[in-house]
C-alpha atoms as an extended CHARMM CRD file, in Angstrom:
* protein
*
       185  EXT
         1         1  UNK       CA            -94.0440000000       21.6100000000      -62.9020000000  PROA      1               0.0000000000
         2         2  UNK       CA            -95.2780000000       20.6330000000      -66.2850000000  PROA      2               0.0000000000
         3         3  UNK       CA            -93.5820000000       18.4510000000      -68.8260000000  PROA      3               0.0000000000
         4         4  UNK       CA            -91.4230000000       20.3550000000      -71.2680000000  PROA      4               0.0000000000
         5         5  UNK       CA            -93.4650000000       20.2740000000      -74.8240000000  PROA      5               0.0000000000
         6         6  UNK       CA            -92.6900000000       19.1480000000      -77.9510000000  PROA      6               0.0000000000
         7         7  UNK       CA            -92.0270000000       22.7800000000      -79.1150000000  PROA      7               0.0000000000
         8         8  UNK       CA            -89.4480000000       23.0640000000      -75.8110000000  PROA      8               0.0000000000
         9         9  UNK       CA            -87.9730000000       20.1930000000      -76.5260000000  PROA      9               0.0000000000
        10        10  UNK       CA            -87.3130000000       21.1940000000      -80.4420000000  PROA      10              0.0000000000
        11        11  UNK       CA            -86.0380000000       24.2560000000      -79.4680000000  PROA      11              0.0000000000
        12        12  UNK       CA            -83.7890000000       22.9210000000      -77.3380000000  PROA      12              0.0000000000
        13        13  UNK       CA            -82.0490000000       20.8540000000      -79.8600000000  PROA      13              0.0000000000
        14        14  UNK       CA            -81.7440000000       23.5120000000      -81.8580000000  PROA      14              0.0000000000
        15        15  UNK       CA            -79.6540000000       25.2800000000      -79.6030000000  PROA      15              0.0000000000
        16        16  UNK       CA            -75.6120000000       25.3670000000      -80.0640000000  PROA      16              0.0000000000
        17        17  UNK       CA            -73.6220000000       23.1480000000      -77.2410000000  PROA      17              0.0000000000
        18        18  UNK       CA            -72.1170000000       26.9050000000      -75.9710000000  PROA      18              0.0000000000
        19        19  UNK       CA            -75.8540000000       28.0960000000      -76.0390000000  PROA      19              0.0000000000
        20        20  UNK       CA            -76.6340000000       24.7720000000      -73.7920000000  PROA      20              0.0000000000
        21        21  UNK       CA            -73.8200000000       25.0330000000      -72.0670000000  PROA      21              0.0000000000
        22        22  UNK       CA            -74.8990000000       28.6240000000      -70.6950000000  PROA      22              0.0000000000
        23        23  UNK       CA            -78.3590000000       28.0060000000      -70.4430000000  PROA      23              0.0000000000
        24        24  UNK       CA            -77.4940000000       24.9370000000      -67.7160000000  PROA      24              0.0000000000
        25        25  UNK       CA            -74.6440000000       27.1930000000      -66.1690000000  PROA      25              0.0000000000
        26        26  UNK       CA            -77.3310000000       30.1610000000      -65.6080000000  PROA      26              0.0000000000
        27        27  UNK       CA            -79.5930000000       27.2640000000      -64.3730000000  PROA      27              0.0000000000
        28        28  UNK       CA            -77.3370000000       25.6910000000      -61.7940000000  PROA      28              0.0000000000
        29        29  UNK       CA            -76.5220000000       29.4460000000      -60.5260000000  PROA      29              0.0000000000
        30        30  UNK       CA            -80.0360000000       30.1160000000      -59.1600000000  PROA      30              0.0000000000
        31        31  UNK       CA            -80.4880000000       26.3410000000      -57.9360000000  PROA      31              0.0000000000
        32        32  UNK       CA            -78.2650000000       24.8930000000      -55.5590000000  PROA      32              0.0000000000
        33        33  UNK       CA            -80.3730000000       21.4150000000      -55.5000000000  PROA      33              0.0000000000
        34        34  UNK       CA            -79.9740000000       21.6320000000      -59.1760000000  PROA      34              0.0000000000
        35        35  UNK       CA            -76.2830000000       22.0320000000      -59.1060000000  PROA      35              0.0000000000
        36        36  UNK       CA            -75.5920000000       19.3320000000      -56.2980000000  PROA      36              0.0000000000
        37        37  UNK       CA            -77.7710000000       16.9860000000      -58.9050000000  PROA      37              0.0000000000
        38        38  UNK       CA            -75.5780000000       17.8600000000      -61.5560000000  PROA      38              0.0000000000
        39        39  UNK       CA            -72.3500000000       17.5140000000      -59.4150000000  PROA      39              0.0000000000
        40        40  UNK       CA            -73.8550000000       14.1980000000      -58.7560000000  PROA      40              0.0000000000
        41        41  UNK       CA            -74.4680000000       13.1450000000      -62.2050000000  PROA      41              0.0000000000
        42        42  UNK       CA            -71.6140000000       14.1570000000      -63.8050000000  PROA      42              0.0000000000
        43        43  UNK       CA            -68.5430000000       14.2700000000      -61.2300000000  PROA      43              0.0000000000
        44        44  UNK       CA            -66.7980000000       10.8800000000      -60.3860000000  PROA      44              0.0000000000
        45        45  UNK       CA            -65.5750000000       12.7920000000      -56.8030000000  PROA      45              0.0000000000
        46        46  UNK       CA            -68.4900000000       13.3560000000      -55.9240000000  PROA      46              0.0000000000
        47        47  UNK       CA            -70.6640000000       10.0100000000      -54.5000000000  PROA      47              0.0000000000
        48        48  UNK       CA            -73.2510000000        8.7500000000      -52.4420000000  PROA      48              0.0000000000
        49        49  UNK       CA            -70.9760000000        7.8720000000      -49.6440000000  PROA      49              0.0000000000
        50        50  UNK       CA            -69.6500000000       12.0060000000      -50.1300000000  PROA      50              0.0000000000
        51        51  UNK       CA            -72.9540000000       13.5320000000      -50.3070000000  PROA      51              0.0000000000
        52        52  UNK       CA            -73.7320000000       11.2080000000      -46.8890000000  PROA      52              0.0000000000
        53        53  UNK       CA            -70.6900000000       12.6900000000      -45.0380000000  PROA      53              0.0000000000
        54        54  UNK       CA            -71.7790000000       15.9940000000      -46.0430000000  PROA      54              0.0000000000
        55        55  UNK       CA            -75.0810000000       16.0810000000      -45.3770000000  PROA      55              0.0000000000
        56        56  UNK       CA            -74.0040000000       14.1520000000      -41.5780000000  PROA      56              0.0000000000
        57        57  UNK       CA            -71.8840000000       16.8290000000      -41.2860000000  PROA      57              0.0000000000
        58        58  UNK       CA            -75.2150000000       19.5570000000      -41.5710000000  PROA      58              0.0000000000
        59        59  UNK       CA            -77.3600000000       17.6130000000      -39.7630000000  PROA      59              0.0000000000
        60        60  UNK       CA            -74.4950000000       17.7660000000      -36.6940000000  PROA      60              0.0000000000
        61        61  UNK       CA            -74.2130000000       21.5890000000      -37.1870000000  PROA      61              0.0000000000
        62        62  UNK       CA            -77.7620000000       22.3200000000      -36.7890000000  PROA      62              0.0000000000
        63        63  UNK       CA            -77.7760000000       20.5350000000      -33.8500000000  PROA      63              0.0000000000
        64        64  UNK       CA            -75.0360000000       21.9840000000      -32.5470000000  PROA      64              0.0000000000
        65        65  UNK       CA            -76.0510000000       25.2710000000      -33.4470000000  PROA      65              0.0000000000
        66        66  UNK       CA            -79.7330000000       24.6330000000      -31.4950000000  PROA      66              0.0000000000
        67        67  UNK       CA            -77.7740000000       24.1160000000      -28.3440000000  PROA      67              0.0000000000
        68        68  UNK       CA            -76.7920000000       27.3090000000      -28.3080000000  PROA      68              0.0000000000
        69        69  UNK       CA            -80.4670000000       28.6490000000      -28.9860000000  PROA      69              0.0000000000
        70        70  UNK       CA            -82.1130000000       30.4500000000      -25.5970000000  PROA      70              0.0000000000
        71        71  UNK       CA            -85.4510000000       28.3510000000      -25.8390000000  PROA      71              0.0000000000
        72        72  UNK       CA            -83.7820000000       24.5020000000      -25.8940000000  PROA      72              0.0000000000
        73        73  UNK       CA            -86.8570000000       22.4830000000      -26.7340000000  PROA      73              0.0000000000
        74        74  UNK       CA            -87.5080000000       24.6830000000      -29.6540000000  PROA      74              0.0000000000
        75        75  UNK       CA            -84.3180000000       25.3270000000      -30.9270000000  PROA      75              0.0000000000
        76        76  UNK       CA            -84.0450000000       21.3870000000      -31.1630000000  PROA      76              0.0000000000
        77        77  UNK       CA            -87.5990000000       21.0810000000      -33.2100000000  PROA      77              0.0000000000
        78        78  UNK       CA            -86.0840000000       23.5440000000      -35.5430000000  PROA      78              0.0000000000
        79        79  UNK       CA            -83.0770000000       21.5230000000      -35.9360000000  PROA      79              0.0000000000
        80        80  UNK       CA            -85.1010000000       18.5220000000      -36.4600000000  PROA      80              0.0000000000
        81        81  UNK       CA            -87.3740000000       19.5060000000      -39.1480000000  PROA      81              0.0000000000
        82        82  UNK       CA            -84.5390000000       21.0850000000      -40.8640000000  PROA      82              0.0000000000
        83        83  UNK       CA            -82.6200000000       17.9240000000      -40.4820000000  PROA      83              0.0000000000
        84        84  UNK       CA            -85.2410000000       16.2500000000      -42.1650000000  PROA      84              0.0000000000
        85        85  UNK       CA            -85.5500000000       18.6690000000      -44.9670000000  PROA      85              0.0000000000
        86        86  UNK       CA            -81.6020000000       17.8600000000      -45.0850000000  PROA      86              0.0000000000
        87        87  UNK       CA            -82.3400000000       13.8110000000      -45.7440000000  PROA      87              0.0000000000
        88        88  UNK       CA            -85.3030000000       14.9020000000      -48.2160000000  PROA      88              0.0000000000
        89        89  UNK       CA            -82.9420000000       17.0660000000      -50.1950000000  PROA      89              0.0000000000
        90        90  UNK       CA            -80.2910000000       14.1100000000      -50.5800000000  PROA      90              0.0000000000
        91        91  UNK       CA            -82.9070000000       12.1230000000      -51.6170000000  PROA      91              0.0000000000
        92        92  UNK       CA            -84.1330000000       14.2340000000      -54.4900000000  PROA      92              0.0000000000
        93        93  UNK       CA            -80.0530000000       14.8990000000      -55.5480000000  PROA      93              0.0000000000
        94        94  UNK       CA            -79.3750000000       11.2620000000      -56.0510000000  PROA      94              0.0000000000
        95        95  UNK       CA            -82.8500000000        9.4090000000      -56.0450000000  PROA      95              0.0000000000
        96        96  UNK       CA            -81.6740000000        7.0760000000      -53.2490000000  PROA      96              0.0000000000
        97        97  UNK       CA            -84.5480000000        6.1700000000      -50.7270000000  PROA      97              0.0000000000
        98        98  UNK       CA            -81.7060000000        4.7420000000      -48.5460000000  PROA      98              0.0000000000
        99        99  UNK       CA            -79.6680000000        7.5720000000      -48.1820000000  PROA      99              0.0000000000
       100       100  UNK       CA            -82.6930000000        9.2640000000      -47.0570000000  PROA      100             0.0000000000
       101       101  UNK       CA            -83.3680000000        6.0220000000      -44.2680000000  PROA      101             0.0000000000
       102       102  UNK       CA            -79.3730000000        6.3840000000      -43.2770000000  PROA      102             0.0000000000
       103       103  UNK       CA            -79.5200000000       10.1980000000      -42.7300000000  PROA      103             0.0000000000
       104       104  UNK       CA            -82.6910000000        9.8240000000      -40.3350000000  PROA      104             0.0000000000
       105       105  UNK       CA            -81.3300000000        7.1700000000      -38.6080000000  PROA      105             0.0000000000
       106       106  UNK       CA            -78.3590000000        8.9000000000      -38.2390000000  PROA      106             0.0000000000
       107       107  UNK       CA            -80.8920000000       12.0710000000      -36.8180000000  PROA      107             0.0000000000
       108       108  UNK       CA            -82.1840000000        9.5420000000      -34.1800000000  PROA      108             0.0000000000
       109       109  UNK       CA            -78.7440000000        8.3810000000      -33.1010000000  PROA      109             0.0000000000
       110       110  UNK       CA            -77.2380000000       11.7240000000      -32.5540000000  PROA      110             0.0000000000
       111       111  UNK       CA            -81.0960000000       12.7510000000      -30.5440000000  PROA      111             0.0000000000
       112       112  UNK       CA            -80.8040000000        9.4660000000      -28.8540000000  PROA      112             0.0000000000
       113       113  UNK       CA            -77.0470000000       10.0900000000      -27.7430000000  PROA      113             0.0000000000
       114       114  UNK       CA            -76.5640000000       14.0130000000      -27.1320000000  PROA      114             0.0000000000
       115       115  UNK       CA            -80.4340000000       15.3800000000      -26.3790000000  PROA      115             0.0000000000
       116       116  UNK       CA            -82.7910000000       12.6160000000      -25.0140000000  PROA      116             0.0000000000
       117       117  UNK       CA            -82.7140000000       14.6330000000      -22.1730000000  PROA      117             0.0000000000
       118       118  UNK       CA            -85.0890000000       17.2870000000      -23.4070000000  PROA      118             0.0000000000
       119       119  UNK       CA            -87.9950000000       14.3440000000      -23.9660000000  PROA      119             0.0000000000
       120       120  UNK       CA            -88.6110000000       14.9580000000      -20.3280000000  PROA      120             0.0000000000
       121       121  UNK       CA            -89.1420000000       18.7280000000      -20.8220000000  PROA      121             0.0000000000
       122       122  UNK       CA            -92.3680000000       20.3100000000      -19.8550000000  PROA      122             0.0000000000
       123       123  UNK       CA            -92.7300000000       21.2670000000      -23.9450000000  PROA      123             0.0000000000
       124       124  UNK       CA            -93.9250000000       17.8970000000      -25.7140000000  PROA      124             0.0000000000
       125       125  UNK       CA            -92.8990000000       19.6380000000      -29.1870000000  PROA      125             0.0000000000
       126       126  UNK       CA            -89.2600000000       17.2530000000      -29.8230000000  PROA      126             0.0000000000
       127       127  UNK       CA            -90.1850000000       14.2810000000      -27.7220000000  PROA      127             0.0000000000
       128       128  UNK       CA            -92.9320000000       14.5040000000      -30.3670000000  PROA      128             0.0000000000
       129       129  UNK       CA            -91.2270000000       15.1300000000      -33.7690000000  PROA      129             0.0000000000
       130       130  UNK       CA            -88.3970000000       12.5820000000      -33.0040000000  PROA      130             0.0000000000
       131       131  UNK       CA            -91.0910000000       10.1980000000      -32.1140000000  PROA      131             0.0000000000
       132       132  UNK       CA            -92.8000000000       10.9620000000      -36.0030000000  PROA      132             0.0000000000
       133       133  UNK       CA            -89.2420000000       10.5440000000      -38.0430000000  PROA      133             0.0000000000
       134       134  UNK       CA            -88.8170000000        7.2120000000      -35.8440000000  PROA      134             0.0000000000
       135       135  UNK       CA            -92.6080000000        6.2430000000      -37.0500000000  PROA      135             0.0000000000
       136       136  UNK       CA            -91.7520000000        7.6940000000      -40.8830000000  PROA      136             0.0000000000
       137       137  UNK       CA            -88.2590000000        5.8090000000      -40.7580000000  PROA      137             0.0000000000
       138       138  UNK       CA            -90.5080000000        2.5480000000      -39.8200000000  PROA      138             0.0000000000
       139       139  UNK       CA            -92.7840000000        3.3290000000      -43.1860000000  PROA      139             0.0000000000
       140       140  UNK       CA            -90.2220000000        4.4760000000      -45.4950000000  PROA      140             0.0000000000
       141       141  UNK       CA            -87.9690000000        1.5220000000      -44.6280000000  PROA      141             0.0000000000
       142       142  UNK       CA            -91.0530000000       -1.1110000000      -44.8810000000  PROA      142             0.0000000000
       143       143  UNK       CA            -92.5000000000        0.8750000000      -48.2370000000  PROA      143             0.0000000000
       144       144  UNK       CA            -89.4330000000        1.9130000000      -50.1960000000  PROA      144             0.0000000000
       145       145  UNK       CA            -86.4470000000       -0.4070000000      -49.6370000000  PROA      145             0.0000000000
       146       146  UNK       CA            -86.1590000000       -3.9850000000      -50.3010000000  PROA      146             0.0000000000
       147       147  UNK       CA            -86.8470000000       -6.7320000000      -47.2750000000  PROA      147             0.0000000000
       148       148  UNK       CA            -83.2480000000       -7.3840000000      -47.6120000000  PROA      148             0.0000000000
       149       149  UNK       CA            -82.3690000000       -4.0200000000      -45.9870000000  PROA      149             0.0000000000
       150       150  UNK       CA            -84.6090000000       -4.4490000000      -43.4740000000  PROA      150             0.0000000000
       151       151  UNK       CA            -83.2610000000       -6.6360000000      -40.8320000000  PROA      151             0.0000000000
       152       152  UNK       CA            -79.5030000000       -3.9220000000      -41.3920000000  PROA      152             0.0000000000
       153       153  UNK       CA            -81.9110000000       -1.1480000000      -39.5450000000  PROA      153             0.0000000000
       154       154  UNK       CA            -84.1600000000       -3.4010000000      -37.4480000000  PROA      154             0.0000000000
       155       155  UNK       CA            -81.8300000000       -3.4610000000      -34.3830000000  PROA      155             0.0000000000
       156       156  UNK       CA            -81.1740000000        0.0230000000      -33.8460000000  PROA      156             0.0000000000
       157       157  UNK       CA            -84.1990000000        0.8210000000      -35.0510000000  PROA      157             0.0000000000
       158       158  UNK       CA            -85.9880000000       -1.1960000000      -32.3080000000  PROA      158             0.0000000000
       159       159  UNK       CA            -83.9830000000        0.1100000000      -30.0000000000  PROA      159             0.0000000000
       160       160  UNK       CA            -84.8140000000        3.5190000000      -31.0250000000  PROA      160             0.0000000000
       161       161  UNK       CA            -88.8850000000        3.0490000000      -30.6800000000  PROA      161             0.0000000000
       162       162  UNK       CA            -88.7070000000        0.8230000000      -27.3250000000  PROA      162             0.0000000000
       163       163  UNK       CA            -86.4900000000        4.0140000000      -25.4640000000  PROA      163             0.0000000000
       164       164  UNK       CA            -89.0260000000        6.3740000000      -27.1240000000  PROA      164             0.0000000000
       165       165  UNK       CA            -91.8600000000        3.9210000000      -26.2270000000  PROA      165             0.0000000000
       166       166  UNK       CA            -90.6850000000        3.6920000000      -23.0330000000  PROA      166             0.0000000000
       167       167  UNK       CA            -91.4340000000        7.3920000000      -21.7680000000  PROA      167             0.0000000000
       168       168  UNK       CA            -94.3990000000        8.2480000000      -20.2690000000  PROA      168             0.0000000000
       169       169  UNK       CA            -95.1310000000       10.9860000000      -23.3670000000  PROA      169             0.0000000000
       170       170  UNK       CA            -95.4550000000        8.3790000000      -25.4680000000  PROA      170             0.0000000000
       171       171  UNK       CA            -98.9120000000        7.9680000000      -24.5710000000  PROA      171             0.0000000000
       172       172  UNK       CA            -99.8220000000       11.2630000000      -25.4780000000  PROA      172             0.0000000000
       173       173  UNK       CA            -98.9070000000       11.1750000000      -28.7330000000  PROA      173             0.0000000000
       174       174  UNK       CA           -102.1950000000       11.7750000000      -31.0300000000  PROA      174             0.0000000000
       175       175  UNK       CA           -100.6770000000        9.2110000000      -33.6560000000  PROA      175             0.0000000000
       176       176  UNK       CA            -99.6770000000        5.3790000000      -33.2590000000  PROA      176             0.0000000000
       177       177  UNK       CA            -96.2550000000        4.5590000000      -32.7070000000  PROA      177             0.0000000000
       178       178  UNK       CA            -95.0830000000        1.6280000000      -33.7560000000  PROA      178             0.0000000000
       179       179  UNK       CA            -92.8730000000       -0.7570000000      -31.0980000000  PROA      179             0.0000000000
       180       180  UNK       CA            -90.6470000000       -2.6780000000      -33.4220000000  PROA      180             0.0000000000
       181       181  UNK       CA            -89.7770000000       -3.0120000000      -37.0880000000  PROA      181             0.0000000000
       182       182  UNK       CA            -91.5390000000       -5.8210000000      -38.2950000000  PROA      182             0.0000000000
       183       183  UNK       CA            -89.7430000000       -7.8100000000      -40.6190000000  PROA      183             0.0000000000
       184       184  UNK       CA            -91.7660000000      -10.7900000000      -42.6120000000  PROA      184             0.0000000000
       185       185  UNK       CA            -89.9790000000      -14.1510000000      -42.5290000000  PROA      185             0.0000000000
């Protein structure tokens, strides 16, 4: 998307506040993502630790809606990406790199705990993507939040990519996963 011009931008201030006003209410009624940013921005009820809960909360239904899916292995990748696209989404309402990391570690815990099981299936497909957010956890957490935060996600983190290391899949994985979280120090 394009920068607004100087012309937009002119015309903009030109408009009334009860022009505005309806011009951001139309706005937030074809855009969800635009309305949970603006519910972000401008509500005091509604915070990062809320928008956590309720994006947990998603994450767990697709899930638990996959387990009811005929085809397991696939139902679960389905659930997966869209769990990811979940974090993603939380990330662009409220800009925070870390609430993406906690959602996807939260992914891996509820994989690790409830459906580890299906890594042994004869369908590589969610041994694989669970093994790519535990490699894209690794790089966001290294590239986006500060060393500080590091060694707070390098325990279960670890003990995330030594189970998935651990299977015999792991080696047929056509991209490089990593053992441990390394933390400089």
């Amino acid at each position: 998307m394009p920068p607004p011009s100087a012309e937009f931008k002119k015309a903009l201030g030109r408009l009334s506040e009860k022009e505005k006003e309806a011009l951001v209410l139309r706005a937030v009624r074809r855009d969800a993502e635009l309305y949970d940013t603006f519910r972000y921005e401008l509500l005091a009820d509604v915070t990062l630790e809320s928008l956590y809960e309720a994006a947990a909360d998603r994450i767990h239904e697709l899930f638990q809606v996959a387990v009811t899916g005929r085809l397991l292995n696939r139902s679960l990748v389905k659930a997966l990406r869209e769990a990811n696209q979940e974090a993603a989404r939380a990330r662009r309402i409220t800009k925070s790199k870390q609430l993406e990391v906690d959602l996807g570690m939260y992914t891996l815990r509820l994989i690790m705990d409830n459906y580890s099981g299906q890594f042994d299936s004869p369908y590589p497909g969610f041994f694989t993507y669970t093994a790519r957010l535990a490699t894209r956890l690794v790089g966001l957490i290294t590239k986006s939040l500060h060393e500080d935060l590091w060694l707070e996600y390098k325990g279960e983190l670890d003990g995330f990519l030594q189970a998935l290391y651990g299977r015999k899949r792991a080696r047929e994985l056509k991209f490089e996963l990593p053992r441990e979280l390394v933390v400089n120090g």
